[in-house]
PAFILUM-797958 format. One line per field, with one value per atom (N, C-alpha, C): residue number from 0; atom name; x, y, z negated. Coordinates in nm, 4 decimals, always signed. Example, Ala and Ser with C-alpha at 12.3 -4.5 7.8 and 13.67 -1.06 7.14 Angstrom:
# residues 2
seq <- 0  0  0  1  1  1
atom <- N  CA  C  N  CA  C
X <- +1.3190  +1.2300  +1.3200  +1.2850  +1.3670  +1.2900
Y <- -0.5690  -0.4500  -0.3300  -0.2250  -0.1060  +0.0030
Z <- -0.7800  -0.7800  -0.7800  -0.7080  -0.7140  -0.7870
This chain:
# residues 190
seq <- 0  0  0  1  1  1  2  2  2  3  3  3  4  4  4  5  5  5  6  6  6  7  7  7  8  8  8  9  9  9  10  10  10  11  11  11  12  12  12  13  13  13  14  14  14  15  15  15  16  16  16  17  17  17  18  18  18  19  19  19  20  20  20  21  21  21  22  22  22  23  23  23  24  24  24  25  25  25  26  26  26  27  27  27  28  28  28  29  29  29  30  30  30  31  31  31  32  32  32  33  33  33  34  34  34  35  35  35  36  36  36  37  37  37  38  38  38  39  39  39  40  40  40  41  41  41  42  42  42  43  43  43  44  44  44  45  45  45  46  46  46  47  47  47  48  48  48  49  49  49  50  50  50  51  51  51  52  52  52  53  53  53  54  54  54  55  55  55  56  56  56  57  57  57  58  58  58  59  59  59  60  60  60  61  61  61  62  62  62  63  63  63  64  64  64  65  65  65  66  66  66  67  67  67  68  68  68  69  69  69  70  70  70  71  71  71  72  72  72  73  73  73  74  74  74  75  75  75  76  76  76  77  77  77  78  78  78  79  79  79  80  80  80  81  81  81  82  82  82  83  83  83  84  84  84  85  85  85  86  86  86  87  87  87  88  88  88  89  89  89  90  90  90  91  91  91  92  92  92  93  93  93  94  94  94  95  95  95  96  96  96  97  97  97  98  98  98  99  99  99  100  100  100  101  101  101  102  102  102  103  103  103  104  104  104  105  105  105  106  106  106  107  107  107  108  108  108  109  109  109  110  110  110  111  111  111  112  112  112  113  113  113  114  114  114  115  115  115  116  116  116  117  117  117  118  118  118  119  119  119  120  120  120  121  121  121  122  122  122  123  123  123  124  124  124  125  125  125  126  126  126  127  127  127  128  128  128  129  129  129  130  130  130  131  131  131  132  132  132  133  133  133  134  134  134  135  135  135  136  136  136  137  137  137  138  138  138  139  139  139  140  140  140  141  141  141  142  142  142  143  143  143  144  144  144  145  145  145  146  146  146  147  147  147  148  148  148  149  149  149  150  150  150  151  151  151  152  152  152  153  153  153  154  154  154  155  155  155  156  156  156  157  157  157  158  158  158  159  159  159  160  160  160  161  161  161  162  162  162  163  163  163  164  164  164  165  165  165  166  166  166  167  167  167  168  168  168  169  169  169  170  170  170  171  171  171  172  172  172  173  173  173  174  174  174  175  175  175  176  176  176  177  177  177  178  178  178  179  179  179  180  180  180  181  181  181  182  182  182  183  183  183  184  184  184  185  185  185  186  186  186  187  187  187  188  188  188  189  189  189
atom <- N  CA  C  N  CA  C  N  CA  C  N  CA  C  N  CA  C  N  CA  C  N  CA  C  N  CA  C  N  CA  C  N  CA  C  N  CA  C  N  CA  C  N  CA  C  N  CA  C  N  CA  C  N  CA  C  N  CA  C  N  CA  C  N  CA  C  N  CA  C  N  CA  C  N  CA  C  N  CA  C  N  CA  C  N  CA  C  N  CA  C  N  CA  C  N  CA  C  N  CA  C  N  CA  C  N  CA  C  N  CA  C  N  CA  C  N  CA  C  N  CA  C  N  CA  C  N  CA  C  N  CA  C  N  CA  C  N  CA  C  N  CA  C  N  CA  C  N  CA  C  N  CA  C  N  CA  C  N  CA  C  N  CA  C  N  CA  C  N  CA  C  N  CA  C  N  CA  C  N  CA  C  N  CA  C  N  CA  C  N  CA  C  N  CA  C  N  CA  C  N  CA  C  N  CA  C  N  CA  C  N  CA  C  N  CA  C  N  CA  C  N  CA  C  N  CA  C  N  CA  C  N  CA  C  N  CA  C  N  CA  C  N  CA  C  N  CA  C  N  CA  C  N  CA  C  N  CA  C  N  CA  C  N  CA  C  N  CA  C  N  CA  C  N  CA  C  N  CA  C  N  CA  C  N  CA  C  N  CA  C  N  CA  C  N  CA  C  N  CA  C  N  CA  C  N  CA  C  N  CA  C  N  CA  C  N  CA  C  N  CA  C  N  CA  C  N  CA  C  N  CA  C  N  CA  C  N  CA  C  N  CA  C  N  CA  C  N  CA  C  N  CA  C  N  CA  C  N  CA  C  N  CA  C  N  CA  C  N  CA  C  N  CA  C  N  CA  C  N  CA  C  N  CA  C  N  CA  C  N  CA  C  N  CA  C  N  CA  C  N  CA  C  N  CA  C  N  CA  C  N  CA  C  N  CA  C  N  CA  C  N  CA  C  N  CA  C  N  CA  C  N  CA  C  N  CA  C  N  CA  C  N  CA  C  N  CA  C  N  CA  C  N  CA  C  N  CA  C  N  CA  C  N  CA  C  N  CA  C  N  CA  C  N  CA  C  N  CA  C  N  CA  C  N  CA  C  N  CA  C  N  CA  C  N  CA  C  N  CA  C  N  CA  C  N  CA  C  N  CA  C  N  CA  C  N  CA  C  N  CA  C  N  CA  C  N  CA  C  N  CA  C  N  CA  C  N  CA  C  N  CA  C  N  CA  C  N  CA  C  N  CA  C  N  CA  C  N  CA  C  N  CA  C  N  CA  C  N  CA  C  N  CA  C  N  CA  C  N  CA  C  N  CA  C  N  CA  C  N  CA  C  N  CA  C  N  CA  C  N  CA  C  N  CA  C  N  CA  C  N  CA  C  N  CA  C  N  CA  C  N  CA  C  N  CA  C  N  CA  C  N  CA  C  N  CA  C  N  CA  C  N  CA  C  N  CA  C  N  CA  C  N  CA  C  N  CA  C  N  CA  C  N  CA  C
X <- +11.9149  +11.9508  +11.8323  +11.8242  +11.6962  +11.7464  +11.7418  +11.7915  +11.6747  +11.7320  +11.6500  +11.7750  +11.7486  +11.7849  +11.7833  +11.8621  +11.8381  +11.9590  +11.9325  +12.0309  +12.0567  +12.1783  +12.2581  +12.3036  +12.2363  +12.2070  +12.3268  +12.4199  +12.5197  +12.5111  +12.5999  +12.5950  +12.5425  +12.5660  +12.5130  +12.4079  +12.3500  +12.2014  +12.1395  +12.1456  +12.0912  +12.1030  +12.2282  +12.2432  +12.1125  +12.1227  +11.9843  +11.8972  +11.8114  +11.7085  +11.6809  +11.8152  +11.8242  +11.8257  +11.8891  +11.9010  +11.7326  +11.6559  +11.5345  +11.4306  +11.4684  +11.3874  +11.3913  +11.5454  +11.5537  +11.4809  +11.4978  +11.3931  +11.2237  +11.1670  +11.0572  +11.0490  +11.1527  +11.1947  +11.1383  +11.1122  +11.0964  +10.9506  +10.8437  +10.7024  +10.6827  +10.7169  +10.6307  +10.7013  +10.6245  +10.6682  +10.5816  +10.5095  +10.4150  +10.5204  +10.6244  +10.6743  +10.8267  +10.8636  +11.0026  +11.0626  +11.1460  +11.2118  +11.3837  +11.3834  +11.4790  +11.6266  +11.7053  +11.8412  +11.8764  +11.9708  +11.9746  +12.1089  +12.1576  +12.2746  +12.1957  +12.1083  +12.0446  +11.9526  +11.9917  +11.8562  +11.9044  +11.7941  +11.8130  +11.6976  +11.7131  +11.5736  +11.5834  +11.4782  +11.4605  +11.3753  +11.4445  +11.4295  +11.3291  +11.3503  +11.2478  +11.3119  +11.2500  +11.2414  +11.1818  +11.3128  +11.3066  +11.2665  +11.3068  +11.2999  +11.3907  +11.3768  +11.4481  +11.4713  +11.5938  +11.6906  +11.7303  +11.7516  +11.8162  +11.9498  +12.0839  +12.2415  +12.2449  +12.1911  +12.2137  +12.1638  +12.0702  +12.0273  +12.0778  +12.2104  +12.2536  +12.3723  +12.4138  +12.5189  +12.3601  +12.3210  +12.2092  +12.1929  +12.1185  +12.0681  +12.1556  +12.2956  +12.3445  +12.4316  +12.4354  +12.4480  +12.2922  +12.1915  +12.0334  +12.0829  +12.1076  +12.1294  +12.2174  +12.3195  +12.4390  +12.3539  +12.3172  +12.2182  +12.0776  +12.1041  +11.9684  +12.0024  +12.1453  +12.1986  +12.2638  +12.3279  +12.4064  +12.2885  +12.1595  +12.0805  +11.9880  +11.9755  +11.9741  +12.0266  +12.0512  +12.0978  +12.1528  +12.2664  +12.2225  +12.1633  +12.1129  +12.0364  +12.0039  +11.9147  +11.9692  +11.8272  +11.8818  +11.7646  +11.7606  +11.6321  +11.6826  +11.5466  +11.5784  +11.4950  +11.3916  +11.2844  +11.1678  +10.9947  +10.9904  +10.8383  +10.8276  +10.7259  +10.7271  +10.5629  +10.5716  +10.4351  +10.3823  +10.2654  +10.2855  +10.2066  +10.2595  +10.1395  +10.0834  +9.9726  +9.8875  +9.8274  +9.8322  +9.7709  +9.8123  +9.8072  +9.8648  +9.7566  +9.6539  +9.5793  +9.6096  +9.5936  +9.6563  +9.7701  +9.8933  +10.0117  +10.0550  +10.1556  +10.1965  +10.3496  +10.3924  +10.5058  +10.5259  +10.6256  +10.6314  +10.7554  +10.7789  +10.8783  +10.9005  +11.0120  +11.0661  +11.0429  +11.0116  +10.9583  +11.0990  +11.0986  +11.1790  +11.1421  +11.2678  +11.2414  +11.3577  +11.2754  +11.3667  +11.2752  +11.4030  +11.2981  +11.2184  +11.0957  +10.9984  +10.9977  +10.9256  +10.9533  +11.0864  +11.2113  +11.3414  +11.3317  +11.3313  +11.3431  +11.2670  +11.1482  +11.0452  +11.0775  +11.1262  +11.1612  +11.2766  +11.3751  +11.5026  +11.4289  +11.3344  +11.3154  +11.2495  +11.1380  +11.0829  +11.1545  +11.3002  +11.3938  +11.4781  +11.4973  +11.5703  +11.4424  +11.3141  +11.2040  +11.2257  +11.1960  +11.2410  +11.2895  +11.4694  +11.5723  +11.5700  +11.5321  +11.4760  +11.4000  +11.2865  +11.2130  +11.2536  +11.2861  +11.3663  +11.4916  +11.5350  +11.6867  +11.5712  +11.4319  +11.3455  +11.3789  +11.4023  +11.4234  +11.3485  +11.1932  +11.0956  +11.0049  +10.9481  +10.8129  +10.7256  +10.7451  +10.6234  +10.5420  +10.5686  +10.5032  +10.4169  +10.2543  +10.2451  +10.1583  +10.2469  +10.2083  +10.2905  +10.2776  +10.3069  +10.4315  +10.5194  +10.6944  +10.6512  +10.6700  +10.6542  +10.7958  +10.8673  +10.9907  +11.0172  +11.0567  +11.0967  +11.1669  +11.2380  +11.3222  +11.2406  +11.2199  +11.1848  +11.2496  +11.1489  +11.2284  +11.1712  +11.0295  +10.9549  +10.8834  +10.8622  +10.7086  +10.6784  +10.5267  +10.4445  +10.4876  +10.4724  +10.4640  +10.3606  +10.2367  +10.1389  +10.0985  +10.0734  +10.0676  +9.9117  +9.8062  +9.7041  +9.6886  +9.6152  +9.5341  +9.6349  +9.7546  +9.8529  +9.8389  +9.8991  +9.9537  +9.8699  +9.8393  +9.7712  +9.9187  +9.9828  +10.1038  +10.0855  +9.9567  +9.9161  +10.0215  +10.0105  +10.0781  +10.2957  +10.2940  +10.4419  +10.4207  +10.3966  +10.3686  +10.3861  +10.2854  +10.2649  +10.3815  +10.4568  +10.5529  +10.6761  +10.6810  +10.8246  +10.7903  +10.6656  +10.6368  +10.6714  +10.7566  +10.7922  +10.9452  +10.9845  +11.1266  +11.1757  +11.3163  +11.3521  +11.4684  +11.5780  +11.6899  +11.7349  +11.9317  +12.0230  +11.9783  +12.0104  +12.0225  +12.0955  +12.1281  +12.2121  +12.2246  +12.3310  +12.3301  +12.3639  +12.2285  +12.2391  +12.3090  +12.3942  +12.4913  +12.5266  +12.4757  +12.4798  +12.3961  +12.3333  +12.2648  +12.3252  +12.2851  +12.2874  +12.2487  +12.2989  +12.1974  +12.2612  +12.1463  +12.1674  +12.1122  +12.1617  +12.1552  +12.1171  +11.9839  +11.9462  +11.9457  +12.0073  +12.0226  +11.9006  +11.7640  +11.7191  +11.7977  +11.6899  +11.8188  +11.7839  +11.8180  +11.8998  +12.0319  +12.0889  +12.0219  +12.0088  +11.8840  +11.9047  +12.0388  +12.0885  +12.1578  +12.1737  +12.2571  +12.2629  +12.3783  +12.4096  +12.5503  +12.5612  +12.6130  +12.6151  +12.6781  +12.6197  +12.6941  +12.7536  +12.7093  +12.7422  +12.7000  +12.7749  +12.7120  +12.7409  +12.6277  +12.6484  +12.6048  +12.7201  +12.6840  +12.6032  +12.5043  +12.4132  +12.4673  +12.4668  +12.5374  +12.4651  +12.3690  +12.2299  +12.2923  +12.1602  +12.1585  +12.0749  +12.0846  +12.0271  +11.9181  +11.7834  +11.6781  +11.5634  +11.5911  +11.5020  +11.4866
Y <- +12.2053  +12.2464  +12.2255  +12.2939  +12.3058  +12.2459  +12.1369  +12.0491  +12.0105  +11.9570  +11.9171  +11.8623  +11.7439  +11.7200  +11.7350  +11.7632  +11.7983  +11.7463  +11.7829  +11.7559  +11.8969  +11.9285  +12.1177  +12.0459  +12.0940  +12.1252  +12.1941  +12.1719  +12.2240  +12.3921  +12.4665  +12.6383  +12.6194  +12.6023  +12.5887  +12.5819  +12.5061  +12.4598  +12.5624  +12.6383  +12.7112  +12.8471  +12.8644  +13.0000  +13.0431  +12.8672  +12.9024  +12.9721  +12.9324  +12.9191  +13.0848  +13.1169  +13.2686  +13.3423  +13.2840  +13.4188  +13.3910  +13.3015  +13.3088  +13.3631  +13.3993  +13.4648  +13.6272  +13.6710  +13.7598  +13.8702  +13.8814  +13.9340  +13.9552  +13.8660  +13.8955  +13.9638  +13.9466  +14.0038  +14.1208  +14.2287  +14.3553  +14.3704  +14.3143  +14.3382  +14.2073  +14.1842  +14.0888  +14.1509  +14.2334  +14.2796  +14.2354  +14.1404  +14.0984  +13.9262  +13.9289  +13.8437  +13.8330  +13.7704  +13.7833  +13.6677  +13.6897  +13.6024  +13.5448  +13.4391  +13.3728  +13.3718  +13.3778  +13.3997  +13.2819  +13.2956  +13.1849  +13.0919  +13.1701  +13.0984  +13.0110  +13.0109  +12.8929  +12.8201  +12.8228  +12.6837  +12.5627  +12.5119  +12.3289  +12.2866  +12.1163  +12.0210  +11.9604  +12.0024  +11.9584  +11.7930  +11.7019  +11.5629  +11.5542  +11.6098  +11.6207  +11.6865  +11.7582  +11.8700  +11.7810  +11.8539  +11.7960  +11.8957  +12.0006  +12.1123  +12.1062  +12.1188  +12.1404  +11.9784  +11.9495  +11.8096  +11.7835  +11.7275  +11.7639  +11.7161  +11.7677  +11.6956  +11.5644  +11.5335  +11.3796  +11.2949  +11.3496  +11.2401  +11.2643  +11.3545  +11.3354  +11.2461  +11.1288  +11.0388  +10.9386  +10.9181  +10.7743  +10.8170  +10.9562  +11.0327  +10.9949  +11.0046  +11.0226  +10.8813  +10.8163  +10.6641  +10.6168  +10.6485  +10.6297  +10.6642  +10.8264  +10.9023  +10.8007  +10.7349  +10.6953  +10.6017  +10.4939  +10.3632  +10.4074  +10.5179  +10.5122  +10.5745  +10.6565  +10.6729  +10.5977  +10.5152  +10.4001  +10.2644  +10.2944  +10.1970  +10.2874  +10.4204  +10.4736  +10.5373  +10.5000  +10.5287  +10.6727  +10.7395  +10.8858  +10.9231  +11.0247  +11.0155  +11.1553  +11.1840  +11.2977  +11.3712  +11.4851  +11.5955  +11.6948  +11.7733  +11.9047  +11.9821  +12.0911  +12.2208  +12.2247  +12.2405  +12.2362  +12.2976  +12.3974  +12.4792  +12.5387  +12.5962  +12.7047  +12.5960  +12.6420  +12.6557  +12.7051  +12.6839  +12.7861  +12.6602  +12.6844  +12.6598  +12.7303  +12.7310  +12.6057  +12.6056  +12.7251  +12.7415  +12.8559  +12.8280  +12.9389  +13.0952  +13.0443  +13.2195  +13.2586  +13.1888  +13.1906  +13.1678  +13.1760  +13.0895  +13.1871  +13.0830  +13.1159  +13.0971  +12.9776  +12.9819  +12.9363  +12.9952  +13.0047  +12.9257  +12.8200  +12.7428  +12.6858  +12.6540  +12.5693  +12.4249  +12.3312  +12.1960  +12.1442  +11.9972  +11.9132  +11.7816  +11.7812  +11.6629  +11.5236  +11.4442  +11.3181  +11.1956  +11.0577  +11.0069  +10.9694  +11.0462  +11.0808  +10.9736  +10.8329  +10.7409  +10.7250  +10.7055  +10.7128  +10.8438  +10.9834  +11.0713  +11.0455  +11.0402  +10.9978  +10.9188  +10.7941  +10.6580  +10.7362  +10.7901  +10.8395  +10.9404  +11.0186  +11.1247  +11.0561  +10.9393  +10.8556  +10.8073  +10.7390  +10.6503  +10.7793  +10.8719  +10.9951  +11.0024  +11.0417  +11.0748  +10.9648  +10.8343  +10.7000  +10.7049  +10.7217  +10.7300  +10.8389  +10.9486  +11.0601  +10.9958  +10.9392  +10.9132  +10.7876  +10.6669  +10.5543  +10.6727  +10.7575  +10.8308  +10.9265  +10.9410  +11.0119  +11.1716  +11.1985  +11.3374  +11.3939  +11.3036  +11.3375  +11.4306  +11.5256  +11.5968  +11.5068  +11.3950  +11.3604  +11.3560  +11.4690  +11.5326  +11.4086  +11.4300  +11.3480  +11.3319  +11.4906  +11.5037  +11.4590  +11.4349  +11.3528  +11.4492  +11.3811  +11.4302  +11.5291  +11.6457  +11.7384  +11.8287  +11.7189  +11.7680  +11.9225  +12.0595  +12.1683  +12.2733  +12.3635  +12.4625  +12.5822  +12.6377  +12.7735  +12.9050  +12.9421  +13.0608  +13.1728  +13.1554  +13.3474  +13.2665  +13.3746  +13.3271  +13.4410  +13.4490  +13.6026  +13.6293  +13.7962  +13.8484  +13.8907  +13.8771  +13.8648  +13.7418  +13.7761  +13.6848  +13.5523  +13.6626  +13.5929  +13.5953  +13.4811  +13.5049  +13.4321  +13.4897  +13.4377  +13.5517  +13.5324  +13.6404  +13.5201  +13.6097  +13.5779  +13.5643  +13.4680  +13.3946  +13.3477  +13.3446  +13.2440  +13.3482  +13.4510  +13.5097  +13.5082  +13.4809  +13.4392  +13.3288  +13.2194  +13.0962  +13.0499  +13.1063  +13.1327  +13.1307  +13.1921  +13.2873  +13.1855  +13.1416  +13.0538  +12.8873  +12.8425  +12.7000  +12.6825  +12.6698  +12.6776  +12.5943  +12.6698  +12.6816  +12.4528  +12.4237  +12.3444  +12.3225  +12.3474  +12.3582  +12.2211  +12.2507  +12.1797  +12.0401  +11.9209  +11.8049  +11.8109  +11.7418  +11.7381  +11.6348  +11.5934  +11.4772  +11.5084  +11.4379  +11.4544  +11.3569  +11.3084  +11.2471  +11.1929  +11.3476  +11.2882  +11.3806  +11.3236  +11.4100  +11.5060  +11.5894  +11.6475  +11.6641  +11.6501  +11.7047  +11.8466  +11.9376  +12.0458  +12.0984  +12.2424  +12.3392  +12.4267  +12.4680  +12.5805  +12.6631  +12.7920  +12.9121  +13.0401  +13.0966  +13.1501  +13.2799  +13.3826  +13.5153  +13.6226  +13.6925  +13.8090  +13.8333  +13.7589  +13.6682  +13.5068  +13.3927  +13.3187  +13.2657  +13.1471  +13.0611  +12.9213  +12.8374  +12.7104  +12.6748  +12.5682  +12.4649  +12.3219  +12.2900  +12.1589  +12.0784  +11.9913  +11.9575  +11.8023  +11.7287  +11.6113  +11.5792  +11.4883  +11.4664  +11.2935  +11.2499  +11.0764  +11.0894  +10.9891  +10.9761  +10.8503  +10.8983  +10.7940  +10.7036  +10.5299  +10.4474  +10.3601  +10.3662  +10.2321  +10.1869  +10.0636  +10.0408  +10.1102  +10.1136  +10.2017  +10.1163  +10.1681  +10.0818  +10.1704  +10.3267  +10.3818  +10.3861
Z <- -6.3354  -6.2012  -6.1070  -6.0273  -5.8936  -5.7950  -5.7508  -5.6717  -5.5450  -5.4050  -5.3337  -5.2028  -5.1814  -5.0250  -4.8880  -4.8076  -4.6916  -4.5922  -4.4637  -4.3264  -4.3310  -4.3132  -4.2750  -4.1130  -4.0253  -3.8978  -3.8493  -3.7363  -3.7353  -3.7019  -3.6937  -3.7146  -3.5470  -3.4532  -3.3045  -3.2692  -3.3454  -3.3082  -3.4340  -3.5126  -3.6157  -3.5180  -3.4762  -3.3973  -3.2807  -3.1918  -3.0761  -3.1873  -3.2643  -3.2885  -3.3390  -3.4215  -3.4613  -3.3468  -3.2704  -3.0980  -3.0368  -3.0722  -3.0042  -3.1282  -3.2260  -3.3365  -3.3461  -3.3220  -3.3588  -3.2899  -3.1828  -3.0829  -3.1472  -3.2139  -3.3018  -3.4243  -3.5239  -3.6396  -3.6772  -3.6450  -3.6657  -3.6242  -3.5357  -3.4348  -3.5877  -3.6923  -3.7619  -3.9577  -3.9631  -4.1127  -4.2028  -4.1947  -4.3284  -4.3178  -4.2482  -4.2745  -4.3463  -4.4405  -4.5017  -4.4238  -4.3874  -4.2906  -4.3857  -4.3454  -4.4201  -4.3484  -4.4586  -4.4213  -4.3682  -4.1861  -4.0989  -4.2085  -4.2698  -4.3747  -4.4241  -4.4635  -4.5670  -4.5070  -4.3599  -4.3347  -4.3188  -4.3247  -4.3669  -4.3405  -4.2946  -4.3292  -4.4436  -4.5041  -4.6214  -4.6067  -4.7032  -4.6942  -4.8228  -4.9206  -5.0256  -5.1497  -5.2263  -5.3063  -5.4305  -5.4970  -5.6605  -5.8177  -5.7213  -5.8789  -5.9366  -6.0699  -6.2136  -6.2633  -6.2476  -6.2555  -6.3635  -6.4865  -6.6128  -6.5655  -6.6323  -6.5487  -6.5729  -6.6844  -6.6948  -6.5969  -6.5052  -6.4486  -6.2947  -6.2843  -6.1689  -6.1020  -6.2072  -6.1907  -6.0897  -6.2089  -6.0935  -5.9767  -5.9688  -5.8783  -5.7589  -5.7661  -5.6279  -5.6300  -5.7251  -5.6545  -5.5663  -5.5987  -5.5516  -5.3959  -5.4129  -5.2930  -5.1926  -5.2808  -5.1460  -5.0644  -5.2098  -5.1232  -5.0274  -5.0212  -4.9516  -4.8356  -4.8187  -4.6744  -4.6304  -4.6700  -4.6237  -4.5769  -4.5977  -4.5319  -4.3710  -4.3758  -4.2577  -4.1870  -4.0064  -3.9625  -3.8858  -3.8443  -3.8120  -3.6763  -3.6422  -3.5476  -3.4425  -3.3556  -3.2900  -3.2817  -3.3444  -3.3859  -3.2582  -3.2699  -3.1998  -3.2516  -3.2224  -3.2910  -3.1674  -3.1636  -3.0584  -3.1089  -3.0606  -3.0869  -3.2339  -3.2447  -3.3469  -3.4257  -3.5608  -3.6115  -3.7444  -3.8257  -3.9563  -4.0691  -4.1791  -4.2672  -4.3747  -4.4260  -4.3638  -4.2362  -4.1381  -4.0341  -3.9335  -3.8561  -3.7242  -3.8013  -3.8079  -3.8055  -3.9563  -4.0548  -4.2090  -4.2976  -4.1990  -4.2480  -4.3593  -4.4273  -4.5450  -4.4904  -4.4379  -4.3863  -4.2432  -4.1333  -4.0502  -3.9808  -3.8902  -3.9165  -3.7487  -3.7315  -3.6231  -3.6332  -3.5309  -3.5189  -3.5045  -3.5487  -3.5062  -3.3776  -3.3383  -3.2164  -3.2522  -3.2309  -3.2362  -3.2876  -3.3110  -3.3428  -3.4906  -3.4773  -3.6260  -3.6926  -3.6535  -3.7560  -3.8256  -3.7866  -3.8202  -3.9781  -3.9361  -4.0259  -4.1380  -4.0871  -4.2165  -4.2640  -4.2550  -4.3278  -4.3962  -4.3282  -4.4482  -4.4911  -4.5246  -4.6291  -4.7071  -4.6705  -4.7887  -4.8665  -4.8071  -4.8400  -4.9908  -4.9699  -5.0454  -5.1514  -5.0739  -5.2227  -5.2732  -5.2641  -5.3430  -5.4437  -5.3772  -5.4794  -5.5590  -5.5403  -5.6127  -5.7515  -5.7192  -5.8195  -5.8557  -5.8494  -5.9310  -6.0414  -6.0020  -6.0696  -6.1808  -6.1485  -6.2523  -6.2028  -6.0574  -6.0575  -5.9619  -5.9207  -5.7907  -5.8606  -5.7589  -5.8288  -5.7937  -5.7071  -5.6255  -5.5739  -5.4617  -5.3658  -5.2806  -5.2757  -5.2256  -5.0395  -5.0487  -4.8528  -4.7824  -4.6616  -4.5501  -4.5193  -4.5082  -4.4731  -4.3318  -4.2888  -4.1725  -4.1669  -4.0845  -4.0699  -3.9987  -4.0480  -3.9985  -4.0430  -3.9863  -4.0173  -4.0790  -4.1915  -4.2142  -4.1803  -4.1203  -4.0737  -4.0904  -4.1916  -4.2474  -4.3504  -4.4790  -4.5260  -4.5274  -4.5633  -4.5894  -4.6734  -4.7073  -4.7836  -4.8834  -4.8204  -4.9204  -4.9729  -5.1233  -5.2032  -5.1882  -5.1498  -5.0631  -4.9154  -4.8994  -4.7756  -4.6499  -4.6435  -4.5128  -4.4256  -4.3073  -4.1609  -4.0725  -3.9922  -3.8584  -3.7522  -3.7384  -3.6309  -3.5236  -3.4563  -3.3492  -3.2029  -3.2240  -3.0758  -3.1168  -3.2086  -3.2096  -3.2296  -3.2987  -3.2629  -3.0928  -3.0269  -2.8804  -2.8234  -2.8807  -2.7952  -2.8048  -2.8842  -2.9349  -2.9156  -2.8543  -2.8617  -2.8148  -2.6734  -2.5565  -2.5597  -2.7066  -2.7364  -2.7663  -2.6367  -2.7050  -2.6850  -2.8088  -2.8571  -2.8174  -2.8221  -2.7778  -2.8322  -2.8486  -2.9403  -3.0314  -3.1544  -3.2416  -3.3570  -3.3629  -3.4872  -3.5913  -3.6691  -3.7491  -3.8624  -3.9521  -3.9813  -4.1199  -4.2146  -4.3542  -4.4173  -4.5049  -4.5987  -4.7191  -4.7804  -4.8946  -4.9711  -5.0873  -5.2734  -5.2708  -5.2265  -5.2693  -5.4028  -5.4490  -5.6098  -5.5118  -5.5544  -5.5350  -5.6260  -5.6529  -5.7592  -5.7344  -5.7298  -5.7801  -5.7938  -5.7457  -5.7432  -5.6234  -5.6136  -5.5117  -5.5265  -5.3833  -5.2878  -5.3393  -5.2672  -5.3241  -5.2553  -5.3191  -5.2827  -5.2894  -5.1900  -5.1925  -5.1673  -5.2733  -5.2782  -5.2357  -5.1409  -5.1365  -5.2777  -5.3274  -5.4313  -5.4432  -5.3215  -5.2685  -5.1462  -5.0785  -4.9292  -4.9134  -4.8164  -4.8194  -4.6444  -4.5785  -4.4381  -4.4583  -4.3254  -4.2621  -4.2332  -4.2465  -4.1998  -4.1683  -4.1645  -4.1672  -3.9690  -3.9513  -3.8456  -3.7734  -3.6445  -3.5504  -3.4804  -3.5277  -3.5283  -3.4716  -3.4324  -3.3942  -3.2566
């Protein structure tokens, strides 16, 4: 199974962000833009899971939300990677407080890899919403004037509350299942 964790952002705060995108959608065709159904912050990305190792996996998962606390997100500015003039992917910023998130996505890659199911990614957690990648296979899209255009942007607040082990399925269209969920219960330390 293709598995990866994330926060599902309530439909409200996903909607702003689509009503301030859509308006660009069409003036940007070297971009494939992602279905607003499937967005998420991703906490960390696992790949290909064998089943056996998803009993540990999500006892790992519980202990590691039940030690952080939940907390209040909001969608804020636009940016790309790897780069505004070369991006490959094109994405919405998060607001809140960063040390907090990062500690619970470290806290999830952790338990990820103690359960033996991390790729072990070893870049710096950059919490954000995807919302295009290119379409060409080299090189990237030049984004700096929608970038521009959308930095500006900063969405409602929102709590965020419990995490997810999502299944990602591969496909047209892709898709995603929640396949367990663990609330945040930690102390509130941010």
């Amino acid at each position: 199974m293709r598995l990866f964790v994330a926060l599902l952002p309530p439909r409200a705060a996903l909607a702003e962000v689509e009503r301030l995108v859509a308006p660009h959608r069409d003036d940007w065709p070297g971009l494939r833009w992602t279905d607003p159904g499937l967005w998420h912050l991703t906490l960390t990305f696992m790949g290909e899971v064998p089943d056996g190792l998803r009993p540990d996996l999500e006892v790992r998962l519980a202990r590691a939300a039940s030690r952080r606390p939940p907390m209040t997100l909001a969608f804020a500015g636009a940016g790309a990677f790897p780069s505004r003039g070369r991006a490959r992917v094109f994405w919405a910023g998060v607001n809140g407080p960063r040390p907090a998130l990062t500690r619970l996505a470290e806290s999830v890659e952790a338990a990820a890899r103690r359960a033996g199911a991390s790729q072990g990614e070893a870049r710096p957690y950059h919490p954000h919403l995807t919302l295009a990648r290119t379409r060409a296979r080299t090189g990237g899209e030049d984004v700096r004037p929608l970038v521009e255009a959308l930095e500006a942007f900063e969405g409602t607040p929102w709590r965020a509350e419990e995490i997810h082990l999502m299944r990602s399925m591969l496909g047209r269209p892709v898709r995603y299942d929640s396949l367990a969920s663990w609330p945040l219960r930690g102390p509130n330390t941010a």
